[in-house]
N, CA, C, O and CB atoms as a CASP TS submission, in Angstrom:
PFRMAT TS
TARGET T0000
AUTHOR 0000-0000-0000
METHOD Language model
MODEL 1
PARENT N/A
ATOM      1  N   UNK     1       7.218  -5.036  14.388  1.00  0.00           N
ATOM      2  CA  UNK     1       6.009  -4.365  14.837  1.00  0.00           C
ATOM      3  C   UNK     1       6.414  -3.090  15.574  1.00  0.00           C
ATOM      4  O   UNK     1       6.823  -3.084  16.735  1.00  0.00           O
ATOM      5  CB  UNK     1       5.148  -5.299  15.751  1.00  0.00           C
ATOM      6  N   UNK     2       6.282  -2.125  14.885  1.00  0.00           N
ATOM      7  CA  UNK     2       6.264  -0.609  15.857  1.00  0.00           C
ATOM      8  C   UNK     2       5.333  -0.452  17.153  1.00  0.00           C
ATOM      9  O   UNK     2       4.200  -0.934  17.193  1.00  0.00           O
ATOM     10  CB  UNK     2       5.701   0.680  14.888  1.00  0.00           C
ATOM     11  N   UNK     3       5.613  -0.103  17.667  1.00  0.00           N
ATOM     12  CA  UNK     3       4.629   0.559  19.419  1.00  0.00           C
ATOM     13  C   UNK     3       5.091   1.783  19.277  1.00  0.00           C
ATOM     14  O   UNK     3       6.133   2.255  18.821  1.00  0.00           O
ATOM     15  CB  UNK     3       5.124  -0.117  21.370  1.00  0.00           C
ATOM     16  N   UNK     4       3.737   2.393  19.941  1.00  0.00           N
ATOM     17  CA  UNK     4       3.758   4.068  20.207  1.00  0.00           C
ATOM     18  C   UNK     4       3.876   3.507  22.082  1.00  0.00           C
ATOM     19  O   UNK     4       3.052   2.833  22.701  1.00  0.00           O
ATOM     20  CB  UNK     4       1.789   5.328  19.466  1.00  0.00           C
ATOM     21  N   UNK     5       5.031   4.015  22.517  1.00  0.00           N
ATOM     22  CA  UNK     5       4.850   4.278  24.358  1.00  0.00           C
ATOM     23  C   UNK     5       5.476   4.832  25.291  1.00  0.00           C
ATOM     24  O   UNK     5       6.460   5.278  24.701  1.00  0.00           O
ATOM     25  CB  UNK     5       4.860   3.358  25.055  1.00  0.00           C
ATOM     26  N   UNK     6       5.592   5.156  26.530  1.00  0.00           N
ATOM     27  CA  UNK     6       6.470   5.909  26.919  1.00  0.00           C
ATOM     28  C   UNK     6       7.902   5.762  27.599  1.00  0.00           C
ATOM     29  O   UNK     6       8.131   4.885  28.432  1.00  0.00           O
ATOM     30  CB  UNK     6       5.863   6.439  27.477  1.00  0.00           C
ATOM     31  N   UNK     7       8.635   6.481  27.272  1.00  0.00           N
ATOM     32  CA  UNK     7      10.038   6.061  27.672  1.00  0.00           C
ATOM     33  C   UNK     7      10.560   6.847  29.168  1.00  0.00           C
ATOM     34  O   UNK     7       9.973   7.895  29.439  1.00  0.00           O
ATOM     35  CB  UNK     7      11.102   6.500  26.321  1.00  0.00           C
ATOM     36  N   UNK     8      11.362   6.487  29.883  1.00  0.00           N
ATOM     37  CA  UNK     8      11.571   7.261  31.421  1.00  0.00           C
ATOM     38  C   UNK     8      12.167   7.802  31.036  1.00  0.00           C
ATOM     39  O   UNK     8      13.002   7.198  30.363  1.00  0.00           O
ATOM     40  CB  UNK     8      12.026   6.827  32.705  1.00  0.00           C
ATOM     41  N   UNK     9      12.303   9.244  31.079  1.00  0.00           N
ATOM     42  CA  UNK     9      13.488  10.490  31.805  1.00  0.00           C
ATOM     43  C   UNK     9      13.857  10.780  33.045  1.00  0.00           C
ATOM     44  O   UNK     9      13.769   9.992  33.987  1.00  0.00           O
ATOM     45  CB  UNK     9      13.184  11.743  31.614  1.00  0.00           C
ATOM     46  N   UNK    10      14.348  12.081  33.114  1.00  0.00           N
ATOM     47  CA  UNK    10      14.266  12.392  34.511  1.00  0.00           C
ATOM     48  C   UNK    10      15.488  12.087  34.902  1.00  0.00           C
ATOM     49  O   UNK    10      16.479  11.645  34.322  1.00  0.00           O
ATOM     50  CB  UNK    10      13.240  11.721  35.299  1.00  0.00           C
ATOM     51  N   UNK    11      15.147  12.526  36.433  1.00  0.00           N
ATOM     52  CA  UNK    11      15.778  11.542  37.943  1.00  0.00           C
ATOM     53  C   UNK    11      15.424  11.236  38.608  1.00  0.00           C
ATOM     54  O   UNK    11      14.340  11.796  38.444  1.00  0.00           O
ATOM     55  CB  UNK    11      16.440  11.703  38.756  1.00  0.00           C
ATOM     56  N   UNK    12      15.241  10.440  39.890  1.00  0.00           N
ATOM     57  CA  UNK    12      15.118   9.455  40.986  1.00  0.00           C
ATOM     58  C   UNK    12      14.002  10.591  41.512  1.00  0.00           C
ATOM     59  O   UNK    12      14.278  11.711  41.942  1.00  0.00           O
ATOM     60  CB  UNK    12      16.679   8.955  42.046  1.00  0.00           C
ATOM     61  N   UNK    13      12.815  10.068  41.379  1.00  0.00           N
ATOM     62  CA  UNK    13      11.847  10.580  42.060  1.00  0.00           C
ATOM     63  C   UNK    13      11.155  11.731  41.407  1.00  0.00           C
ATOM     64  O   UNK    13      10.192  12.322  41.896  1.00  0.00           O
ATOM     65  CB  UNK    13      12.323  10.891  43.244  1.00  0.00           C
ATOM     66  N   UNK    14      11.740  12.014  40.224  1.00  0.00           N
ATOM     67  CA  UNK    14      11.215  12.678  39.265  1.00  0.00           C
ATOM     68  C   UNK    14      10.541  12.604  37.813  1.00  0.00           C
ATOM     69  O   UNK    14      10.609  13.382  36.861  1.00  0.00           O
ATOM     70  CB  UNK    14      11.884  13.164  39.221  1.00  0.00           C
ATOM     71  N   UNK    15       9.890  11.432  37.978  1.00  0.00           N
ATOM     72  CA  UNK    15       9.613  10.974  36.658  1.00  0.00           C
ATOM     73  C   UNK    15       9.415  12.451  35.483  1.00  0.00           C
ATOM     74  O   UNK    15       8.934  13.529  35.833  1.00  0.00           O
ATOM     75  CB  UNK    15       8.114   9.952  36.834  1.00  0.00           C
ATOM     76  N   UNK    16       9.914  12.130  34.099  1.00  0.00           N
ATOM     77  CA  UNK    16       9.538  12.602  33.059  1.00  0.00           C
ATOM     78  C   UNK    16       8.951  11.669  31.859  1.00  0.00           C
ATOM     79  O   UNK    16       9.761  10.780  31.596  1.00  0.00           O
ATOM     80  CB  UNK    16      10.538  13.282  32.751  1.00  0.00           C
ATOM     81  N   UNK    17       8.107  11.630  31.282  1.00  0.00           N
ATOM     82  CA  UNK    17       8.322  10.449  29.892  1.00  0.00           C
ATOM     83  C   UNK    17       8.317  11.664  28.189  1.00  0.00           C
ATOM     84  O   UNK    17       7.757  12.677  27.770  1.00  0.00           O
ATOM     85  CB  UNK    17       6.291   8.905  29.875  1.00  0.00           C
ATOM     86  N   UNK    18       9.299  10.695  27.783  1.00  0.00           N
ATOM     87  CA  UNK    18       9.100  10.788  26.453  1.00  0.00           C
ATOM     88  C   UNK    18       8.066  10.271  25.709  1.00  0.00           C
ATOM     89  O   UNK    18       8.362   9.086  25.858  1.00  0.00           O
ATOM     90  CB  UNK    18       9.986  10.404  25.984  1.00  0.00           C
ATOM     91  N   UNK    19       6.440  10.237  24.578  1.00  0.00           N
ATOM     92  CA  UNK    19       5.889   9.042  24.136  1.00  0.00           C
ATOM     93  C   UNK    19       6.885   8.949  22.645  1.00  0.00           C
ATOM     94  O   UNK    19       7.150   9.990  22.043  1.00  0.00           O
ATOM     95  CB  UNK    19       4.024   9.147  23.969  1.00  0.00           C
ATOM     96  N   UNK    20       7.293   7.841  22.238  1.00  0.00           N
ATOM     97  CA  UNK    20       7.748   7.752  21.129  1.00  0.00           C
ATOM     98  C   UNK    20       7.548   6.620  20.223  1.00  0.00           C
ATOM     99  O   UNK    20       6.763   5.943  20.887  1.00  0.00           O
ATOM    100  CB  UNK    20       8.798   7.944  21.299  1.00  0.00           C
ATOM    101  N   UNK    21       7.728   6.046  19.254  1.00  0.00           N
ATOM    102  CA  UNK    21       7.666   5.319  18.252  1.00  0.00           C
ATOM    103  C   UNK    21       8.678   4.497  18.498  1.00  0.00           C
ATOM    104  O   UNK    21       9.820   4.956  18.470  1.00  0.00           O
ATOM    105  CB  UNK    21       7.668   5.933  17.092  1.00  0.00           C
ATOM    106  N   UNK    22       8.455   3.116  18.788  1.00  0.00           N
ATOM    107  CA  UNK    22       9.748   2.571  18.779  1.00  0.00           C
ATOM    108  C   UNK    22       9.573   0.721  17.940  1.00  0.00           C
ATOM    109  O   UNK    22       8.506   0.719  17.327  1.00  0.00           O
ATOM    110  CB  UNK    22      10.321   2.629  20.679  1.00  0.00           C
ATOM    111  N   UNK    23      10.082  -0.258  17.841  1.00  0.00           N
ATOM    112  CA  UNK    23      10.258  -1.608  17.631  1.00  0.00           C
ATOM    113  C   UNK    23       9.904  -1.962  18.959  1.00  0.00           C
ATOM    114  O   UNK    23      10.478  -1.614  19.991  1.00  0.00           O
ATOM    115  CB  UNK    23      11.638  -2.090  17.108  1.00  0.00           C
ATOM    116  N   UNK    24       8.690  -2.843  18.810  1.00  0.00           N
ATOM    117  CA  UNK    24       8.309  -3.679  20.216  1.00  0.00           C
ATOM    118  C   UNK    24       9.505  -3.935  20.316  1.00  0.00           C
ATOM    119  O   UNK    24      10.056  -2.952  20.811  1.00  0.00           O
ATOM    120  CB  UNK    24       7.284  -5.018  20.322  1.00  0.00           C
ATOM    121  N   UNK    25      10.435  -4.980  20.048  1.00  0.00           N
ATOM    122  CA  UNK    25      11.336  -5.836  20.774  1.00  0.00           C
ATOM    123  C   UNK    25      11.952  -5.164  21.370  1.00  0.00           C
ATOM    124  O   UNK    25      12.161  -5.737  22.439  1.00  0.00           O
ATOM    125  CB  UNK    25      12.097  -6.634  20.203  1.00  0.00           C
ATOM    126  N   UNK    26      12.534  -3.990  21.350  1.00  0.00           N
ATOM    127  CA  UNK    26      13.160  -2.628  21.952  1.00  0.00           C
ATOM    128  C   UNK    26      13.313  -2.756  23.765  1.00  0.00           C
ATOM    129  O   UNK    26      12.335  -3.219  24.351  1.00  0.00           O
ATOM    130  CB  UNK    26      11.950  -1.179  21.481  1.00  0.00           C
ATOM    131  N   UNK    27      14.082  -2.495  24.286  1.00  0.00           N
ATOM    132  CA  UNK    27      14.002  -2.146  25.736  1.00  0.00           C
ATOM    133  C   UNK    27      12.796  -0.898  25.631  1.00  0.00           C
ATOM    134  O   UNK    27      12.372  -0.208  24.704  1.00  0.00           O
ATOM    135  CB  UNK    27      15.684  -1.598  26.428  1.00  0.00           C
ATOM    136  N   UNK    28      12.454  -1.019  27.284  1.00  0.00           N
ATOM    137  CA  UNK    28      11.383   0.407  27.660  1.00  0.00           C
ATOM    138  C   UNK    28      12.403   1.584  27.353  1.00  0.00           C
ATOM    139  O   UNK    28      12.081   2.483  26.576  1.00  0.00           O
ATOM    140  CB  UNK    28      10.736   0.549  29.621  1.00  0.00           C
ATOM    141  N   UNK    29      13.166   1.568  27.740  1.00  0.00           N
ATOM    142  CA  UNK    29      14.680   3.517  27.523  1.00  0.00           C
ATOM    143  C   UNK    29      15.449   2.854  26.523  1.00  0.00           C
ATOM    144  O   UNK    29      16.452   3.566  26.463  1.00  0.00           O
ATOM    145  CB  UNK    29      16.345   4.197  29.400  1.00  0.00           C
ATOM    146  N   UNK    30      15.618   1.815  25.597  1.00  0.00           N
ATOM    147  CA  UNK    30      16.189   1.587  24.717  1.00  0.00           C
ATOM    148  C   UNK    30      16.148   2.511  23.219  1.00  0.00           C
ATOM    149  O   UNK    30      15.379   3.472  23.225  1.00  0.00           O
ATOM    150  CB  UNK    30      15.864   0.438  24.725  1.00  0.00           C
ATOM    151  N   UNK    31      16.918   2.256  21.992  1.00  0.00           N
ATOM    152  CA  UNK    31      16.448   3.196  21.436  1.00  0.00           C
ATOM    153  C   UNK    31      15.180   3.593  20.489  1.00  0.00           C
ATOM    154  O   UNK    31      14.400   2.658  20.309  1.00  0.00           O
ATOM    155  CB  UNK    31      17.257   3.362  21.047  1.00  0.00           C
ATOM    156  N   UNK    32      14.889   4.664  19.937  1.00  0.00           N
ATOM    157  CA  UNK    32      13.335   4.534  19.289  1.00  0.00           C
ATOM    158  C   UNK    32      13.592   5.580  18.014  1.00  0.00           C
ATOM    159  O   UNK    32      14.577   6.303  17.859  1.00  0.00           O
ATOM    160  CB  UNK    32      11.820   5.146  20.538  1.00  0.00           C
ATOM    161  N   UNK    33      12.423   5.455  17.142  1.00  0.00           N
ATOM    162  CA  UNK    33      12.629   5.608  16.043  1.00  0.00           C
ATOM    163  C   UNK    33      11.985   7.167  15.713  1.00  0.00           C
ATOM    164  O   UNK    33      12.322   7.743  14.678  1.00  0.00           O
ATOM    165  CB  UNK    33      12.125   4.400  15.352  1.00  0.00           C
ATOM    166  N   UNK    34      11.055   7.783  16.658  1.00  0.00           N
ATOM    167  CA  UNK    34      10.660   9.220  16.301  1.00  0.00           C
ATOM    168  C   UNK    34      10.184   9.632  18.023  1.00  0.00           C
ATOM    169  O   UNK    34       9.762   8.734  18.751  1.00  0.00           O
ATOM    170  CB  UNK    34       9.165   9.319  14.863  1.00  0.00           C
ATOM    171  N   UNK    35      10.283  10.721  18.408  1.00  0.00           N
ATOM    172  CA  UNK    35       9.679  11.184  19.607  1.00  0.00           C
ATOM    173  C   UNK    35       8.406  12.531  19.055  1.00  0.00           C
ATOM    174  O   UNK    35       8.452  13.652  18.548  1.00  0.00           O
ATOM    175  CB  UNK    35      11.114  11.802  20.717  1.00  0.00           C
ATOM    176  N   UNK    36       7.378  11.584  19.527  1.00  0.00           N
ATOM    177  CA  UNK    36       6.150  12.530  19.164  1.00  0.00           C
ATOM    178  C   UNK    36       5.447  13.125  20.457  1.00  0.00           C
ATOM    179  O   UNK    36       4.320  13.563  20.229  1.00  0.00           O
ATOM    180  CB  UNK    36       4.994  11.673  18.295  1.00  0.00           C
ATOM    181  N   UNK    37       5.788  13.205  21.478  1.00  0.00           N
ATOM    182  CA  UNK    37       5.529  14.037  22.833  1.00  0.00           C
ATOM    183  C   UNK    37       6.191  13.898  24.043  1.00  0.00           C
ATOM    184  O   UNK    37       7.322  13.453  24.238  1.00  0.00           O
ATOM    185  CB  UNK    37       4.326  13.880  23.249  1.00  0.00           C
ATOM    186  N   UNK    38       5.213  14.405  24.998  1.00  0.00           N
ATOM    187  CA  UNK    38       6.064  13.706  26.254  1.00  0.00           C
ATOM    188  C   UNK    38       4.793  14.246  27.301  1.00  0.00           C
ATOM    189  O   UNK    38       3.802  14.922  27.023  1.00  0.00           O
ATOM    190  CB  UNK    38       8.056  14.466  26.652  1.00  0.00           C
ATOM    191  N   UNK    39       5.171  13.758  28.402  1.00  0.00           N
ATOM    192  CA  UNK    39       4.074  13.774  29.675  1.00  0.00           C
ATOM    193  C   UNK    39       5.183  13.753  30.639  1.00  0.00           C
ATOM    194  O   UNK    39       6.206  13.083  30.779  1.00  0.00           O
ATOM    195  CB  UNK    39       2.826  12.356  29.873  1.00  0.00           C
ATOM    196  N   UNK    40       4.396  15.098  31.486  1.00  0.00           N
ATOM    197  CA  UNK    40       5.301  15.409  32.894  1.00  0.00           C
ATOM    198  C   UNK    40       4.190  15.093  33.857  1.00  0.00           C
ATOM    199  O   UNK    40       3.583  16.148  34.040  1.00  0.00           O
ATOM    200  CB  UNK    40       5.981  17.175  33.140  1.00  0.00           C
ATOM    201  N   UNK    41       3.604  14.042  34.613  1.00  0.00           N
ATOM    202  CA  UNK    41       3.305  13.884  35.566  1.00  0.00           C
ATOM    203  C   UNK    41       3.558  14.220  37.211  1.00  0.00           C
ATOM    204  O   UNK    41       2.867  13.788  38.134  1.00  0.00           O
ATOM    205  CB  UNK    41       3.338  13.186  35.252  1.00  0.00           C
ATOM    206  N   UNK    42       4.706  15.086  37.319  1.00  0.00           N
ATOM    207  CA  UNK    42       4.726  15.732  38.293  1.00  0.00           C
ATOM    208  C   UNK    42       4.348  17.135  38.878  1.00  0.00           C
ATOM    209  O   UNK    42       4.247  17.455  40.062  1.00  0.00           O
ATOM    210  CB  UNK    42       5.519  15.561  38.370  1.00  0.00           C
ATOM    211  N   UNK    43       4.149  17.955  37.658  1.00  0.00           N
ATOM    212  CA  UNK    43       3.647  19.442  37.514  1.00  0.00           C
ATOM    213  C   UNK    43       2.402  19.124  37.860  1.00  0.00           C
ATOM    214  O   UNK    43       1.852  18.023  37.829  1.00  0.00           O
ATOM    215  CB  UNK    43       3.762  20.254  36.074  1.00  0.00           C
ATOM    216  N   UNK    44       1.816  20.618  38.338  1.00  0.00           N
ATOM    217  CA  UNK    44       0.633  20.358  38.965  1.00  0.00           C
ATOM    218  C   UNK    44      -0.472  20.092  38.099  1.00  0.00           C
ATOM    219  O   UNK    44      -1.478  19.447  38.394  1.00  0.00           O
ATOM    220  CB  UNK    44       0.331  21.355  39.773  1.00  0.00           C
ATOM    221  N   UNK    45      -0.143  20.774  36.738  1.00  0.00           N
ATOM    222  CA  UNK    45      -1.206  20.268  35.826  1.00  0.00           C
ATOM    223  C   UNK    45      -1.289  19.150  34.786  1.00  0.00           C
ATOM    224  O   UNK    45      -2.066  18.978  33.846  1.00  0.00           O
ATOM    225  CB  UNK    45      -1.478  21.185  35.202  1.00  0.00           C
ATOM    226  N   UNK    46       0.017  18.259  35.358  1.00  0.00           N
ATOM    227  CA  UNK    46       0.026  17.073  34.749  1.00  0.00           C
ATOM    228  C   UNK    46       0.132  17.276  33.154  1.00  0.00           C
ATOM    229  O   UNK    46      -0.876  17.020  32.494  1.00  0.00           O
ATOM    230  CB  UNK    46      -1.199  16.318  35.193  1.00  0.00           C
ATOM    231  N   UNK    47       1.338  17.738  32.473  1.00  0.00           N
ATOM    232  CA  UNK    47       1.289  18.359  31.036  1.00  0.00           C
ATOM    233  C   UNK    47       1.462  17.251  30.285  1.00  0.00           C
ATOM    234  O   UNK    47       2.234  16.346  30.599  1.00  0.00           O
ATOM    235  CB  UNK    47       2.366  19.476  30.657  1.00  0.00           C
ATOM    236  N   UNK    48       0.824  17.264  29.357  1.00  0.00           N
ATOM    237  CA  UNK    48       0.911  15.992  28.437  1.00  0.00           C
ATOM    238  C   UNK    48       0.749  17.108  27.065  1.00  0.00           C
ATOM    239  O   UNK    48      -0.221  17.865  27.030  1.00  0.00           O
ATOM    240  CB  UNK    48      -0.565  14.510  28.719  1.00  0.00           C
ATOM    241  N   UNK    49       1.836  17.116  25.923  1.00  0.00           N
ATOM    242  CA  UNK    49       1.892  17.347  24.870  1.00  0.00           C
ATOM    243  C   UNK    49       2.409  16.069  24.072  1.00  0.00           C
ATOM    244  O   UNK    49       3.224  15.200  24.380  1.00  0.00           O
ATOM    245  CB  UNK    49       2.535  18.459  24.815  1.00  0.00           C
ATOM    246  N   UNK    50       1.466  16.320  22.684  1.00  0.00           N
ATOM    247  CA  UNK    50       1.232  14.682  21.955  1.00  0.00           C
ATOM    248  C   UNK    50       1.034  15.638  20.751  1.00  0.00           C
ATOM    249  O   UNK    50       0.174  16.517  20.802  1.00  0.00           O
ATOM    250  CB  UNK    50      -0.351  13.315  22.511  1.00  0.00           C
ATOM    251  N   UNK    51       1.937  15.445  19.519  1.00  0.00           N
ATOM    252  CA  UNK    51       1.918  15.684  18.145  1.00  0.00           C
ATOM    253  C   UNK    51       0.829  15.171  17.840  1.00  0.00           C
ATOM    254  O   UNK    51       0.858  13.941  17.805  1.00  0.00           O
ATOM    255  CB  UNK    51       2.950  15.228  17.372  1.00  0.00           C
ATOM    256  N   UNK    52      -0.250  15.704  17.574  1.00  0.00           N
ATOM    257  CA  UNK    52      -1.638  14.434  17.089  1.00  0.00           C
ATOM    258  C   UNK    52      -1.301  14.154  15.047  1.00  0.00           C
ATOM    259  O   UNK    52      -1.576  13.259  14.249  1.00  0.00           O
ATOM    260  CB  UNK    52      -4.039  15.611  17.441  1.00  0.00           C
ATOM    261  N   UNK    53      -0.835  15.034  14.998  1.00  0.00           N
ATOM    262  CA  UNK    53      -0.570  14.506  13.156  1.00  0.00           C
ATOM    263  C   UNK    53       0.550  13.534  13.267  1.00  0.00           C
ATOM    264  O   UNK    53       0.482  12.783  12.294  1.00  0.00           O
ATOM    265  CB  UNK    53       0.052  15.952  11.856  1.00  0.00           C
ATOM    266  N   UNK    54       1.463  13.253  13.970  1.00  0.00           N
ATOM    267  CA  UNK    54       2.672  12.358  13.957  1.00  0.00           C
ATOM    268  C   UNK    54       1.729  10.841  14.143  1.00  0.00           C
ATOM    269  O   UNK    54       1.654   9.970  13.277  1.00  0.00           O
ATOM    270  CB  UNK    54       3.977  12.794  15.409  1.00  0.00           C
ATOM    271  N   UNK    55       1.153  10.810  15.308  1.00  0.00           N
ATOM    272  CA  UNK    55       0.558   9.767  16.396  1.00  0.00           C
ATOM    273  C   UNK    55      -0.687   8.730  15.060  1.00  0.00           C
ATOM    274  O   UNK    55      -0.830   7.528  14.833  1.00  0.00           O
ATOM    275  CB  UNK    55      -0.576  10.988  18.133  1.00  0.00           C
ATOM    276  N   UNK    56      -1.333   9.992  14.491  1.00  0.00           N
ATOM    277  CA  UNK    56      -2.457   9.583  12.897  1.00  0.00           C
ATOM    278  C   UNK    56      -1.569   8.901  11.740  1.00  0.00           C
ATOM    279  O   UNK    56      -1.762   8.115  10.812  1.00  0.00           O
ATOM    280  CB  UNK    56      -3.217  11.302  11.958  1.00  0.00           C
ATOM    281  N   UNK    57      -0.603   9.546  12.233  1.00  0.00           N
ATOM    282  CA  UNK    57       0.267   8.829  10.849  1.00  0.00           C
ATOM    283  C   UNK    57       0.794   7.466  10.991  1.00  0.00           C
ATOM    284  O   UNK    57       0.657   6.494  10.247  1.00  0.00           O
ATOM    285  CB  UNK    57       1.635   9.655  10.457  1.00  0.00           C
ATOM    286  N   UNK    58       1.501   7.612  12.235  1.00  0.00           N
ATOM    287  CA  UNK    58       1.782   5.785  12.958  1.00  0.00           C
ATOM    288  C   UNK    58       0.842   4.982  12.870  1.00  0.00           C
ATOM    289  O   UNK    58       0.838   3.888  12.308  1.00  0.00           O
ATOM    290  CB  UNK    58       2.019   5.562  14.548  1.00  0.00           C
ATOM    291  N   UNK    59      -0.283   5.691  13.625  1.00  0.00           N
ATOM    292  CA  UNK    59      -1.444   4.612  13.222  1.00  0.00           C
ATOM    293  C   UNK    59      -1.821   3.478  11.876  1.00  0.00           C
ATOM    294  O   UNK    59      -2.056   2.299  11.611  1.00  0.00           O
ATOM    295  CB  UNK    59      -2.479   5.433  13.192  1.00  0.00           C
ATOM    296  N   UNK    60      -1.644   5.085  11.203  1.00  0.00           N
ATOM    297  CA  UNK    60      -2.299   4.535   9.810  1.00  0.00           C
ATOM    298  C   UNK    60      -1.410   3.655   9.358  1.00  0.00           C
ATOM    299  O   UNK    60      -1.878   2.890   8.515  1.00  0.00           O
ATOM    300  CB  UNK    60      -2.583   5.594   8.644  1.00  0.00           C
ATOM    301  N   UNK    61      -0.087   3.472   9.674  1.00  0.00           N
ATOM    302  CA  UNK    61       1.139   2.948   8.977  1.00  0.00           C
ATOM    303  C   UNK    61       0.994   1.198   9.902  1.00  0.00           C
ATOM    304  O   UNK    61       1.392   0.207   9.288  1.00  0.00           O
ATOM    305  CB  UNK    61       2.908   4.199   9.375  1.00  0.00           C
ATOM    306  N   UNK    62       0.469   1.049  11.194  1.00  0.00           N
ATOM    307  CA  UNK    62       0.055  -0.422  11.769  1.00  0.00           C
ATOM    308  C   UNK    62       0.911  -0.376  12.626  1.00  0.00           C
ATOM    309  O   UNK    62       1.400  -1.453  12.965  1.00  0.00           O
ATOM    310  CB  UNK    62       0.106  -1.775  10.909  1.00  0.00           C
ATOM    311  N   UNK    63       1.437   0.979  13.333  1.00  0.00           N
ATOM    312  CA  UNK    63       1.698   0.941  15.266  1.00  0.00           C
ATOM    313  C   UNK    63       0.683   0.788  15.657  1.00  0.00           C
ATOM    314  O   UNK    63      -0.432   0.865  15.142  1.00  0.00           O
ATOM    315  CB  UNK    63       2.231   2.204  16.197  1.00  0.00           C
ATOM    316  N   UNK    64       1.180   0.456  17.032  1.00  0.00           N
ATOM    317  CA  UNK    64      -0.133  -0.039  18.279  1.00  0.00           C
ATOM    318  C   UNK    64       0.611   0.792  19.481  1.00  0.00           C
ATOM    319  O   UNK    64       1.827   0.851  19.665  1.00  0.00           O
ATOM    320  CB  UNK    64      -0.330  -2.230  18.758  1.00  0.00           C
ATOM    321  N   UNK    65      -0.317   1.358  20.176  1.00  0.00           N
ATOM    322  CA  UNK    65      -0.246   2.070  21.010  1.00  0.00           C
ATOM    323  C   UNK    65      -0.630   0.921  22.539  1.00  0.00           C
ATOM    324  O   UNK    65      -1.538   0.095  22.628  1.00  0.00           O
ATOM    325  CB  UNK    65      -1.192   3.346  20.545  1.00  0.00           C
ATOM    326  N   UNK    66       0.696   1.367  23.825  1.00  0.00           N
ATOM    327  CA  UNK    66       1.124   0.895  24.653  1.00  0.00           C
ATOM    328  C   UNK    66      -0.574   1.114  25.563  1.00  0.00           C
ATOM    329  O   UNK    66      -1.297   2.068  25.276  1.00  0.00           O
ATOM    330  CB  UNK    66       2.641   1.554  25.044  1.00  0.00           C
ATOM    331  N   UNK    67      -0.975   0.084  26.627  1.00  0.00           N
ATOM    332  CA  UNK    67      -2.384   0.700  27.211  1.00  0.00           C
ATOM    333  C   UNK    67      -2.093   2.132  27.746  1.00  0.00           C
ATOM    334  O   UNK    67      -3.035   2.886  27.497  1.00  0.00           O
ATOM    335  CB  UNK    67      -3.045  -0.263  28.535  1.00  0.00           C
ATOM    336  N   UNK    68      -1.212   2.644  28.314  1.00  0.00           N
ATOM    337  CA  UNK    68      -1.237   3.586  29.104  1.00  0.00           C
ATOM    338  C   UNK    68      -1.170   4.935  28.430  1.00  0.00           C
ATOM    339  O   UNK    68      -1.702   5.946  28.888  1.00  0.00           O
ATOM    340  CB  UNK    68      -0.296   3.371  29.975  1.00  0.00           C
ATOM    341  N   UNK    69      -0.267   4.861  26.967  1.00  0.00           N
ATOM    342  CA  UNK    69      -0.758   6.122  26.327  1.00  0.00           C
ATOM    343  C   UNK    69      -1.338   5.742  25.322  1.00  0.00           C
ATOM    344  O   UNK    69      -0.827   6.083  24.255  1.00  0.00           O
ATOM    345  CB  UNK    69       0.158   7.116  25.971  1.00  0.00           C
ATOM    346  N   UNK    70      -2.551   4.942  25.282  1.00  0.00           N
ATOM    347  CA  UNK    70      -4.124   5.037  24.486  1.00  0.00           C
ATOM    348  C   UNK    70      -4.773   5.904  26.185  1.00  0.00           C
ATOM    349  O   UNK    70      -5.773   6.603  26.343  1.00  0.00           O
ATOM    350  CB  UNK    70      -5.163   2.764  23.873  1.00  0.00           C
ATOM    351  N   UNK    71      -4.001   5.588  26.926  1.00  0.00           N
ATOM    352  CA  UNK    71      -5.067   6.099  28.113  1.00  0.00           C
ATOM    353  C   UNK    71      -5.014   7.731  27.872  1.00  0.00           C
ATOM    354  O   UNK    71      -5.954   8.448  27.527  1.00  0.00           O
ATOM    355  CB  UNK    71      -4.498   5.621  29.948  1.00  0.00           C
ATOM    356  N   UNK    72      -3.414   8.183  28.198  1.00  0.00           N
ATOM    357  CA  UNK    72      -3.125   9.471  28.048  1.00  0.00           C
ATOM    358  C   UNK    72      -4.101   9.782  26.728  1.00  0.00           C
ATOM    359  O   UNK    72      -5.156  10.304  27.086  1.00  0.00           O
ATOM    360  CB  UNK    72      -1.470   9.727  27.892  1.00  0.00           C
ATOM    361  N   UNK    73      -4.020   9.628  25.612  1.00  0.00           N
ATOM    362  CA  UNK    73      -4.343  10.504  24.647  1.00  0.00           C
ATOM    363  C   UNK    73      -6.267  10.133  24.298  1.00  0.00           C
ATOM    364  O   UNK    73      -6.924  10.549  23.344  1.00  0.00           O
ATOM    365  CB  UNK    73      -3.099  10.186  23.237  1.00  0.00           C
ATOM    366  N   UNK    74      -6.650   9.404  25.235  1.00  0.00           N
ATOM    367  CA  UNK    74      -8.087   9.405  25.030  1.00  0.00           C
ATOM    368  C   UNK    74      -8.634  10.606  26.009  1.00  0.00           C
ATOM    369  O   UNK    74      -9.829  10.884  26.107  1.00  0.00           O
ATOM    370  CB  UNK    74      -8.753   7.871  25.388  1.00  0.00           C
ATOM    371  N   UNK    75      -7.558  11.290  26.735  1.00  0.00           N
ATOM    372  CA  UNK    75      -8.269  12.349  27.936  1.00  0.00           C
ATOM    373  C   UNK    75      -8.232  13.831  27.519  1.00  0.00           C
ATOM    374  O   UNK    75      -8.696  14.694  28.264  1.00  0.00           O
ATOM    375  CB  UNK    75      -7.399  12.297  29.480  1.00  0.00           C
TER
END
């Protein structure tokens, strides 16, 4: 089963995420199979870039998206 969700970057007190495509069974920073955005939650405008043709295509193929980025990409 594929999941679309986000992976940690960064450093200590700096969160970054990757969202990517990965195998549920997968660790959370383990490895993954496509990187289709990422979200910086520390900038002031909170940047979230998301491939929307990559994200339509997973879908259609029977990924499931993690709750937190169905949250990100419903805003």
């Amino acid at each position: 089963m594929t999941t679309i969700r986000m992976t940690r970057m960064g450093r200590k007190k700096k969160p970054f995420y990757r969202i990517v495509v990965t195998d549920s069974r997968k660790r959370r920073d383990g490895g993954w199979i496509e990187a289709i955005g990422h979200y910086n939650p520390v900038s002031t405008s909170k940047e979230l870039v998301l491939d929307e043709e990559r994200l339509n295509y997973w879908l259609s193929v029977g990924a499931r998206m993690s709750p937190a980025v169905k949250r990100l990409a419903d805003k």
